[in-house]
Each structure stands twice: as structure tokens, then as C-alpha cells.
N, C-alpha and C positions, 0 to 999 in steps of 0.2 A: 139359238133361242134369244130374244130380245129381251129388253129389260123389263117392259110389264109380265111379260109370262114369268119371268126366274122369279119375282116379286111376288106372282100370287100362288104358285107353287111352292115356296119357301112361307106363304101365309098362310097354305092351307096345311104347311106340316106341322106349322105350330101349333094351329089348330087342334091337330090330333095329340099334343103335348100338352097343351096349356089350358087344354075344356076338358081333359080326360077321364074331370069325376062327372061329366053328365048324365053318363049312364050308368056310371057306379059299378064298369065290367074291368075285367083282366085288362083288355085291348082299350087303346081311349075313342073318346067321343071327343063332335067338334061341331059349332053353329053354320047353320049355312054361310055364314058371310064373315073370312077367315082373311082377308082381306082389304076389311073395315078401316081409315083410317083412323088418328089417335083421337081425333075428334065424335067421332062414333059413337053410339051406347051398345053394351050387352044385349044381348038378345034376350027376352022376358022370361024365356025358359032358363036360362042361366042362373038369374038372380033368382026365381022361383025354386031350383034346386037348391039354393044357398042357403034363403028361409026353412026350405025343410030341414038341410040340414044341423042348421042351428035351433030347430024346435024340438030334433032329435036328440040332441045333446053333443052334435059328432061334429065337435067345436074344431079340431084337429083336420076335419076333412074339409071343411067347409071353409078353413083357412086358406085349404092348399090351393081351392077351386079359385077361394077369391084375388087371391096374387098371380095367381095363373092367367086371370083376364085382364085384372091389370095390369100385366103386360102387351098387352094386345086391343085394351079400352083403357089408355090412362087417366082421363079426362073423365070418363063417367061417377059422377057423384054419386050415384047408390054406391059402387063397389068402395069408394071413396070410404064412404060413412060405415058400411056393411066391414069394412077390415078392420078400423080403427073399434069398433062395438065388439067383434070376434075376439081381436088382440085383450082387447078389456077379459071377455067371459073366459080367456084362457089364463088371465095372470088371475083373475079372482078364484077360478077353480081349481085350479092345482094341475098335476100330472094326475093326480087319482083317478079324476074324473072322470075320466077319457079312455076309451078301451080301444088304443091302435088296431090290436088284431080284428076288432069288430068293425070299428067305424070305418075301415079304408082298404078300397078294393085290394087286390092282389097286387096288383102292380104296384101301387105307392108302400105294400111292405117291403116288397124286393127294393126300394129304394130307400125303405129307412133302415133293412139291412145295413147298408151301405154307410164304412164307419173310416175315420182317417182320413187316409189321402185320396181314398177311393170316393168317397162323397166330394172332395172337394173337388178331382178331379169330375166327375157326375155332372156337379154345378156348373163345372167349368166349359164344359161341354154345349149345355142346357145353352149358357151366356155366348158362347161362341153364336152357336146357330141364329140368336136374338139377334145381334149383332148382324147376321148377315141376312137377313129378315128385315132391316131394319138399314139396311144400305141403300141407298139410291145409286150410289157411282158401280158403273156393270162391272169394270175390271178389280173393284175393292171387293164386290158381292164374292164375284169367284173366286179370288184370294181364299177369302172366309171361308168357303163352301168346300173348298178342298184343304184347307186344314181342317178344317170339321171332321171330314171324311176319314182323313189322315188319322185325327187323334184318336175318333171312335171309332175305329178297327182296331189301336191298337186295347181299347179299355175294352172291347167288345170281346177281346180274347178272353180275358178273364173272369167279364159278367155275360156272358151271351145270352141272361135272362134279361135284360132290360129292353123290356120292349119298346119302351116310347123312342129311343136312341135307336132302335132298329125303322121304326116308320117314320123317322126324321132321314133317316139314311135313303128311303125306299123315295122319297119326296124328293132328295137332294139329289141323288144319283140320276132322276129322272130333269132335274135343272140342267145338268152338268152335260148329259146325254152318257151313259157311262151304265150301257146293257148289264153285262156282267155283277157289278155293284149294285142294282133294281133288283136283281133276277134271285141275288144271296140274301135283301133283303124280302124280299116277297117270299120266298120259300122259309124265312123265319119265322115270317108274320105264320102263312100258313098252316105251319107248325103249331103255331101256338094258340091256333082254334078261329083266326080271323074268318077263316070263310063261314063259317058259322056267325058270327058275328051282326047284331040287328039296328049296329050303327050305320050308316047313310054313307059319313065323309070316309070312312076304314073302307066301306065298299067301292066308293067310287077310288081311291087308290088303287085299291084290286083291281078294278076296273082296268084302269087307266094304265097298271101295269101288262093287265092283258092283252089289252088292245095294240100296246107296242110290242108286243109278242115277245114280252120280261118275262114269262111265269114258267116257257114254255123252252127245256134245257137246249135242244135240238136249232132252235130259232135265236135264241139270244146269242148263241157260239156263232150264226155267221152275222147278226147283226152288230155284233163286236169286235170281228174281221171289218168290215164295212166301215164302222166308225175308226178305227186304227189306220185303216189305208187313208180315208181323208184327212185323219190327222197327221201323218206322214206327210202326203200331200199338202195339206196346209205349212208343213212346216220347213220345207222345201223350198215351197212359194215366196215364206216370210226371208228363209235364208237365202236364198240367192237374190229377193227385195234389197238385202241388207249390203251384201258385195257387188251393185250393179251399180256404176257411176255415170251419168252424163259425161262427154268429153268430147274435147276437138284435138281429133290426128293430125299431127304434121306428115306431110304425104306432098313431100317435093317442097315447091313453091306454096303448095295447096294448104287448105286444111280440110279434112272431112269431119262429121259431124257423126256423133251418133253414142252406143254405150257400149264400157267396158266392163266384163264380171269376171272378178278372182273367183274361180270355183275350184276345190279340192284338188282339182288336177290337173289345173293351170288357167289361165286365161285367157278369153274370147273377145275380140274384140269386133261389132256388126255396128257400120255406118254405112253413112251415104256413100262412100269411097270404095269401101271394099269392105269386105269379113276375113278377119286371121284369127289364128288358133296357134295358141305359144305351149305349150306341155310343161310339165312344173320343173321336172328332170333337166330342160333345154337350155333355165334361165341362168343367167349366169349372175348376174347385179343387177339391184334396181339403184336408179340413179339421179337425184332431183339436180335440176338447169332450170335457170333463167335466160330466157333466148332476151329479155328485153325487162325494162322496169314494168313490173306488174303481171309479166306473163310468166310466170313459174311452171313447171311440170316435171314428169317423171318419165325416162326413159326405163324402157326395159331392155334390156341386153341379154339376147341370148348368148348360148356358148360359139351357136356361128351365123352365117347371115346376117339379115340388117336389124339395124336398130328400130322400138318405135316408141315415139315421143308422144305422149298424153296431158292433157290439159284437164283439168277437172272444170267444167262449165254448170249451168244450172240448166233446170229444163225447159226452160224459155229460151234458152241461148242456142239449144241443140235445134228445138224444136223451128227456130226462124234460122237456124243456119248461119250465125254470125258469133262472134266475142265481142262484140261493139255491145256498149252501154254499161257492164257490169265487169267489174274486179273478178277475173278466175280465181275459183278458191284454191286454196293452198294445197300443193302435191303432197303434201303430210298424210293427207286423207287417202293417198293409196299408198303410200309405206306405212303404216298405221292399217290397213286392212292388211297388205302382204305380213306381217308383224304376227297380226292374228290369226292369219287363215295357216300361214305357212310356216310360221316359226322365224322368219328372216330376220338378222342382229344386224345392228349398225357396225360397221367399222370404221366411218366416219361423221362426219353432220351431216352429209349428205348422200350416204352409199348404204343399203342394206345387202347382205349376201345370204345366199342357204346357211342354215346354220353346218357346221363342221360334220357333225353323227349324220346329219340328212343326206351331206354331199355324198359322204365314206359309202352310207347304207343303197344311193343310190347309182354312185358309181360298180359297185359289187353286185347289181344286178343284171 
């Protein structure tokens, strides 16, 4: 998913957070355009709900509405002037005045429930998700997005009434592509009376979870198999990306061109010259030489047969078939992967070997 979509589905779940006294129900409300930049104003029903609520007397609720959009309309001067006039009519009225249990939906009780560490952690929550709402950079968004996840599963264990943290989830898991996680939040929402529900943006969630066949126990299991295998395979992709080097083989007089990958189980090497296959078991020492000033490399030595000698080149170099015009980079770069892939210790500055328990464990096989 690209970064405008994670952007306006992470807008539209604030949406369902941050407009949720619109319609004054258990489940929140949210304006069609949730995705508004900071420059934007409120939607007229917004601030229209606001004035009610402060002609009402439900100074408490009318607060919550209006820091709620400005988070999401900072710029807009009614809400501006409309918080700074609320904050006034609640220092001048007291706590008296105010009837929590009457003036605010269901939901904002279960949150003023919330006492201690529990509320801070709640906020804490709330500001994470803002935060990644509020990301432009794609690999910061998803950081965010999966701590988000992370934290409110764990807080979710102990309040699984908080519904706005459930359709923030239901929102995010649908960024993230993460069926399973859509599917635990959608069957909570519906729990807790959403399909009933005579809001707009709650429905099209629902929607939109059903349409990707989230709602539905049977379908989300293989399309959560599905997403798991690509991501295996992506990461497969990324790993063997990571241990695959440009190089020129010494091959006689010659050199051949092409690329080497340390994988798990030993190393492959496919040029213009030939293809070999070295086994991890086979290797005896890796060994860095300078055949000449500037041309450094790493032989690998098996325990029999020949040697072969590698150069780390770039992929311009491989690609036109030469070592002319650029400095080979330093054989470090594959004892430094042999290091990490296989465990191999130096015994010299220029010699790695199996380490000792590797050799023992694979000799004994």
C-alpha cells in the first residue's frame, strides 16, 4: 500500500476517534473528509454540534468534541475561539455543574473510567496513532503503526471495552495488510452493536472490512496464509538481496564476472565463467590476498580441491565486464558477511575459520 492510502486510512480512523461525539452514540462518528489537511476547516455540522452542546450546558462534552478536531483542523479559528470560551464556562462553573453521566455518550464514560496509569497509558495510545497520522515518511508511518498495534493489544487485554482503540486497530490493521488483526477488530466492533450503527464512516469501515473478506472467520485464515507466504517471500528476497555481492573470479589467467551469495548453506557463485557451489561443511578458511596494489580479495578454501579467489567489484564493473576505472572494494565485505551469516572467528588479520563447536558439531555428522 503506498503512502497516500496508509495516510488516508490512518485519517479516516481518526476520524472515527476524534469526531466520535457527533452523533452522541456508544460507537464514534466522523465527517466525510478525514483526511483534510491542517489548513482545512470543520465541517459545519461539527461546530453546529458544539454550539448545541454548549447551549446544553454539556460544557464537558463539548470540550472533548472540540480538541478532538483540533487535532485534525488545527488552524480553524471557530474551534480556536470555541475552546478557549468552553475552557472559560468550565473554570467559571465548577465540577457541579456538569453531569459526566448524562452529558457524554457511553463511550467517553468508559474512558473517564480510566484512572492512573491506565488513562496515561489510554492518552498514550491516542498520541501514538496521531503521530503516525501525521507522518509523511512511509517507513516512520509503519514503525508507528506497529507499535501502535503492539501497545494496544497489550492495554486491550485488560480494557477490551474501549472501543475507539478497537476501530483505530480495525483502520490500522487494514494499512498494515494484517487480515487476522481487521477480523479481531471487526468482530469487536460487531459486538458492540456497530452494524446497527446509523453512522456513515463506522459503516463504510465495516464495509470495507468486508469487502476484503475481514469479517468473514473461514476467509480471513487463508487470506492470512497468503499474506505470511509473501511475506516470507519478501523476506527471503531482502535476505539473500543482502548476502549477494558483485565480483570478479580469478579463473586462470582470466577473470570472470558475475555474483557471489553466502546463503545458510554455503555459497554460490554464477558468472560469466562458470557456476560453483561450495557447501558450508566443505569450507576450510576464508582468506584475504592482495594479488597487486589495490586489487585485494578473499579466497575461499575448501578442505579439498581448488581454491577460489574473489574480488568485490560494483555493478557497473560486473555489468561491462571489466575492473578498469574503479578501486575494488575491500574483501572485508565478505568476511564480514561470512562473520554474520556463519559465525566464522578470525585467527588472524587476515584468516577467518569455522568457529571450533561448528567444526566439532559438523564433523560428528
Amino acid at each position: 500500500m503506498n503512502l497516500a492510502k496508509k495516510v488516508f486510512v490512518l485519517g479516516f480512523a481518526f476520524a472515527l476517534v476524534f469526531h466520535s461525539q457527533l452523533g452522541a452514540q456508544t460507537l464514534a462518528s466522523a465527517p466525510a473528509d478525514a483526511s483534510a489537511p491542517s489548513s482545512a476547516q470543520a465541517p459545519d455540522d461539527a461546530t453546529r454540534k458544539i454550539s448545541e452542546l454548549v447551549h446544553a450546558g454539556k460544557y464537558a462534552e463539548a470540550q472533548q468534541l472540540t480538541e478532538g478536531l483540533l487535532l485534525v483542523y488545527p488552524n480553524d479559528q471557530r474551534l480556536i475561539k470555541a475552546k478557549a470560551l468552553i475552557d472559560q464556562l468550565l473554570s467559571n462553573a465548577g465540577p457541579t455543574n456538569t453531569n459526566p453521566a448524562n452529558s457524554q455518550p457511553a463511550e467517553n464514560a468508559q474512558v473517564a473510567q480510566l484512572t492512573g496509569m491506565d488513562k496515561v497509558d489510554y492518552n498514550a495510545l491516542i498520541e501514538l496513532a496521531r503521530q503516525a497520522q501525521e507522518s509523511t515518511d512511509a517507513d516512520q508511518q509503519k514503525t508507528l503503526l506497529n507499535q501502535f498495534m503492539d501497545q494496544s493489544n497489550t492495554f486491550l487485554v485488560r480494557h477490551p471495552e474501549q472501543m475507539l482503540l478497537w476501530q483505530i486497530r480495525a483502520a490500522t490493521a487494514i494499512s498494515l495488510n494484517e487480515p487476522m488483526k481487521g477480523y479481531e477488530a471487526g468482530q469487536k466492533l460487531l459486538a458492540a452493536g456497530a452494524a446497527d450503527s446509523s453512522d456513515s464512516n463506522l459503516q463504510q469501515l465495516l464495509a470495507k472490512l468486508q469487502l476484503l473478506g475481514w469479517l468473514d472467520s473461514y476467509k480471513v485464515q487463508k487470506l492470512q496464509f497468503d499474506v505470511d507466504e509473501e511475506q516470507r517471500q519478501q523476506a527471503e528476497a531482502a535476505d539473500h538481496a543482502k548476502y549477494t555481492f558483485p565480483v570478479g573470479h580469478a579463473n586462470g589467467m582470466h577473470y570472470g564476472f558475475g555474483h557471489l551469495t553466502i546463503n545458510k548453506d554455503g555459497v554460490v557463485y554464477a558468472g560469466s565463467d562458470e557456476t560453483d557451489r561450495m557447501n558450508l561443511g566443505d569450507i576450510r578458511e576464508l582468506k584475504a590476498m592482495c594479488l597487486s596494489k589495490g586489487f585485494c580479495g578473499m579466497y575461499f578454501t575448501p578442505k579439498s580441491g581448488r581454491r577460489y579467489f574473489f574480488i568485490v567489484l560494483t555493478e557497473e564493473q560486473v555489468a561491462a565486464g571489466t575492473m578498469n576505472g574503479v578501486t575494488p572494494l575491500p574483501p572485508a565485505i565478505l568476511g564480514d558477511a561470512a562473520v554474520a551469516r556463519w559465525g566464522f572467528t578470525g585467527t588472524s588479520n587476515s584468516t577467518l575459520e569455522p568457529p571450533p563447536a561448528s567444526a566439532d558439531s559438523k564433523a560428528s555428522k
